[in-house]
ZALO-887453 format. One line per field, with one value per residue (C-alpha): residue in three letters; x, y, z. Coordinates in steps of 0.2 Angstrom, whole numbers, plus 5000, padded with zeros to 4 digits. Example, Ala and Ser with C-alpha at 12.3 -4.5 7.8 and 13.67 -1.06 7.14 Angstrom:
<kolzas>
residuo	Ala / Ser
c1	5062 / 5068
c2	4978 / 4995
c3	5039 / 5036
</kolzas>
This chain:
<kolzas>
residuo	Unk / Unk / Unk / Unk / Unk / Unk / Unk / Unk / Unk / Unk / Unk / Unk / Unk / Unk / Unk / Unk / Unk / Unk / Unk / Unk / Unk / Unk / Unk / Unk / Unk / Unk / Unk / Unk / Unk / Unk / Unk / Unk / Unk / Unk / Unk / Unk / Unk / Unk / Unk / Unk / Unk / Unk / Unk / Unk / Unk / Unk / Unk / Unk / Unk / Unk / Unk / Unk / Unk / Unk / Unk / Unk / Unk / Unk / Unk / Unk / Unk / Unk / Unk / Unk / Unk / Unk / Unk / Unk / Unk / Unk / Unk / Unk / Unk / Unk / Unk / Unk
c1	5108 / 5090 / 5083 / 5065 / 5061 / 5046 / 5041 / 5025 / 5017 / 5023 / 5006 / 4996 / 4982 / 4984 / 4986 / 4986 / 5000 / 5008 / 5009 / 5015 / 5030 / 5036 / 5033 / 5042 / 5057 / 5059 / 5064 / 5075 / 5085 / 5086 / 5090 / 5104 / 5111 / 5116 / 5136 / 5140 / 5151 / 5160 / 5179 / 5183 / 5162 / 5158 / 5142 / 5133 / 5123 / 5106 / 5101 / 5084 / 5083 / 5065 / 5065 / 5051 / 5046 / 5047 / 5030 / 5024 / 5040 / 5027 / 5015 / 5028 / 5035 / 5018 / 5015 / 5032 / 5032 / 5017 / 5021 / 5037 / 5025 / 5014 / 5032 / 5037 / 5019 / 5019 / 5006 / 5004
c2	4978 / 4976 / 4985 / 4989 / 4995 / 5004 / 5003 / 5015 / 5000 / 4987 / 4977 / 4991 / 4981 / 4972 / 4987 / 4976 / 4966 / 4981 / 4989 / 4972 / 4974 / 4991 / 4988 / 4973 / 4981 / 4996 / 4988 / 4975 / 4989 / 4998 / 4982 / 4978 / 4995 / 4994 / 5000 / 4997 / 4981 / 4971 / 4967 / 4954 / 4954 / 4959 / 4964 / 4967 / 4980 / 4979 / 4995 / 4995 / 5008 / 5011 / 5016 / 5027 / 5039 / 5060 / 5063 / 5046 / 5050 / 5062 / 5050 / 5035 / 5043 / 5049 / 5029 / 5024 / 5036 / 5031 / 5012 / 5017 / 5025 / 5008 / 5001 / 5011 / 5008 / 4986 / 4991 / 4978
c3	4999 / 4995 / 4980 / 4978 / 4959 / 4957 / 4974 / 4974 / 4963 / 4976 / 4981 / 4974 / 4973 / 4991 / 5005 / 5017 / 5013 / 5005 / 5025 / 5030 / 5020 / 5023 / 5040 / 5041 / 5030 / 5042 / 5058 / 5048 / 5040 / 5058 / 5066 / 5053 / 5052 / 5068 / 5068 / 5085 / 5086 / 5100 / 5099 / 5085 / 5078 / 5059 / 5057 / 5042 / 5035 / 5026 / 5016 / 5009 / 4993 / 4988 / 4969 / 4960 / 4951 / 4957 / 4958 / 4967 / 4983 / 4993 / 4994 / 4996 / 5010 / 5019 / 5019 / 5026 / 5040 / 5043 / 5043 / 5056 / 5069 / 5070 / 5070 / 5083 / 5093 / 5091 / 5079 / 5065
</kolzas>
């Protein structure tokens, strides 16, 4: 389980690499989250949390979809 405290203020100051990250952390926790196993295989799970406060989520989640449709495209 990855926990992310205050994740509207992640990278504020660096948009760029900010993107990078959620972009990165969205396939991984799709990727990992996969439930389907073969005979005999453990595999585990990743679950990313993003933590902030009530009034920043809106705008948190605009970005996040946003970063799983370039996800989604090969976009970087």
């Amino acid at each position: 389980m990855l926990i992310v405290e205050a994740a509207d203020k992640v990278l504020q100051a660096d948009p760029a690499d900010r993107r990078m990250l959620f972009t990165t952390l969205l396939p991984a926790g799709r990727r990992w989250s996969y439930t389907r196993k073969p005979e005999s295989l453990e595999l585990g799970r990743l679950v990313v949390v993003l933590c902030c406060d009530t009034g920043s989520a809106p705008a948190l989640r605009e970005q996040l979809q946003s970063c799983g449709e370039d996800g989604a495209t090969g976009a970087p």
